[in-house]
Residue, then its C-alpha position, 0 to 999 in steps of 0.5 A: x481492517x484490510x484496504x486494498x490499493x490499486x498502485x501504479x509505477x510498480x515494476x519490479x521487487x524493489x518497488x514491492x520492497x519500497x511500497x511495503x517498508x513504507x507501510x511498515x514505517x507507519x505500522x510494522x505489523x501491517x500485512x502487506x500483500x503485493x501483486x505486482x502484475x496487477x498492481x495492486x496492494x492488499x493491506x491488513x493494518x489498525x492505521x487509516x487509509x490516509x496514511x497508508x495512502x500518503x506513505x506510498x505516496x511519498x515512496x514515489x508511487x502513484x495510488x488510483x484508487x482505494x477500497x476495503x473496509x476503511x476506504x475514504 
């Protein structure tokens, strides 16, 4: 399923690199797709929406919203 994050506190590659190992650590075969100018994250992963949420979450980022076909 594919979810989509609109992220905020990204500004550079290591804060894709951080938002993205985080994801891996809870699924290492997500898809992860960032577009940092937009902040937004495009996830394909088998995880839910929560946890991916809370992964980025504990990276230090800040999550505004949630959408895709596993949205809470």
């Amino acid at each position: 399923m594919t979810i989509e994050f609109q992220v905020e506190g990204m500004s550079c590659q290591h804060c894709v690199a951080a938002v993205t190992n985080a994801i891996r650590e809870h699924d290492a075969n997500a898809q992860v797709r960032v577009d940092l100018a937009a902040g937004r994250v495009t996830v394909e992963s088998s995880q839910a929406a929560d946890a991916l949420k809370a992964a980025i979450d504990d990276a230090g980022y800040t999550v505004k919203s949630v959408t895709g076909s596993a949205a809470a």
